[in-house]
C-alpha positions as CSV (number, residue, x, y, z in Angstrom):
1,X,97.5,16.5,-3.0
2,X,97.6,12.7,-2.8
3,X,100.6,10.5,-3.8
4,X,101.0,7.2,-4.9
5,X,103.7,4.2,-4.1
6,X,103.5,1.4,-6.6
7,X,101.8,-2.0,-5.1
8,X,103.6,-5.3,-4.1
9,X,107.0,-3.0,-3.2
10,X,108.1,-4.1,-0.1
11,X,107.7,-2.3,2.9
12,X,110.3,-0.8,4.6
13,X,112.2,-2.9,7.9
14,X,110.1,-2.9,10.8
15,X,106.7,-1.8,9.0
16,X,103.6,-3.7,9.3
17,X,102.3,-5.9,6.5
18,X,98.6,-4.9,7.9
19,X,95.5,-3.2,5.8
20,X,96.5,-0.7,3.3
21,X,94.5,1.6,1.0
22,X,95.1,1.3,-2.6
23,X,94.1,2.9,-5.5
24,X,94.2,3.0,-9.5
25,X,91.8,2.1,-12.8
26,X,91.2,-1.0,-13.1
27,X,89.2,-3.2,-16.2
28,X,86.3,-5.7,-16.2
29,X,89.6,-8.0,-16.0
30,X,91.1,-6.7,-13.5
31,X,87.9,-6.6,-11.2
32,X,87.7,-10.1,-11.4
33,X,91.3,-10.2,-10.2
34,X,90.4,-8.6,-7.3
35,X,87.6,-11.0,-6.1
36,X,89.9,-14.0,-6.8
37,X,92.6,-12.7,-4.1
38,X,89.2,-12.3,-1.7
39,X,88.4,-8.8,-2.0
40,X,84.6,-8.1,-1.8
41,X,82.1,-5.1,-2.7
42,X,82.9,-4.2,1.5
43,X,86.6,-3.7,0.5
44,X,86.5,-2.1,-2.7
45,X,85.0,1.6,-3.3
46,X,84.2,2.2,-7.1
47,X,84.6,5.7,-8.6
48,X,83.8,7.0,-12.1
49,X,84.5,4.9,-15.4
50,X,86.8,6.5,-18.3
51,X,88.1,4.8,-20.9
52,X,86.9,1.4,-20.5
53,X,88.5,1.5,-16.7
54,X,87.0,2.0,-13.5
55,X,88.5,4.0,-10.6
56,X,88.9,1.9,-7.5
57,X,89.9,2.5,-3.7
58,X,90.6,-0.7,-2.3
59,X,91.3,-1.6,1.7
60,X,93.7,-4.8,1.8
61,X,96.7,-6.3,2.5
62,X,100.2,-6.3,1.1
63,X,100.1,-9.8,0.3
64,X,96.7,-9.5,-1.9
65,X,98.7,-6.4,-3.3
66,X,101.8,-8.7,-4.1
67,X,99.6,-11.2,-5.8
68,X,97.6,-9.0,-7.9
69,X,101.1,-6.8,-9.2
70,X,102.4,-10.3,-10.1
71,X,99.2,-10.4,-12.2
72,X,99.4,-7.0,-13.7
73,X,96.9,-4.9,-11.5
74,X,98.2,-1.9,-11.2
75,X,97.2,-0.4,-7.9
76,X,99.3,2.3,-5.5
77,X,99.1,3.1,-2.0
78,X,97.2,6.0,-1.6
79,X,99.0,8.6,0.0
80,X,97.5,11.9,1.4
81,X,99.8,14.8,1.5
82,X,102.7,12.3,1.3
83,X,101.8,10.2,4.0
84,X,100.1,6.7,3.3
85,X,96.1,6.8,3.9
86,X,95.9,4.6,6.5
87,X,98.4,5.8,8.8
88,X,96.2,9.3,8.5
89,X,93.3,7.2,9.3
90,X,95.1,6.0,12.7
91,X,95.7,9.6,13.5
């Protein structure tokens, strides 16, 4: 089962502020959020809408995270069997 840590946290002493992947539901708003901090259709992965939201797996880095909390996106690491995505992926 995947878990989730809230974006913009920061990380613990001695981890890298690298690429992450995030995840969460996201509005027409919200999209356009996204672009602004630089993200493009290469870094984000678009799932099935609900609700008037969009599901979204995004690769990018804790600093574009931090900027887009401040504005409201709510986003989470994505974890995989409690361990963050893309430290599964460098496995």
């Amino acid at each position: 089962m995947a878990s989730v840590t809230q974006a913009g946290a920061t990380p613990p002493e001695g981890e890298s502020r690298g690429l992450e992947v995030y995840v969460g539901r996201v509005d027409a708003s919200d999209l356009e959020k996204l672009k602004l901090v630089g993200l493009d259709h290469e870094d984000i992965a678009t799932g099935r809408a609900r609700d008037g939201k969009l599901a979204v797996e995004v690769v990018m880095n804790n600093l574009q995270a931090e900027k887009l909390a401040a504005q409201g996106v709510a986003l989470d690491v994505k974890k995989i069997d409690g361990v963050k995505a893309s430290r599964v992926a460098a496995k």
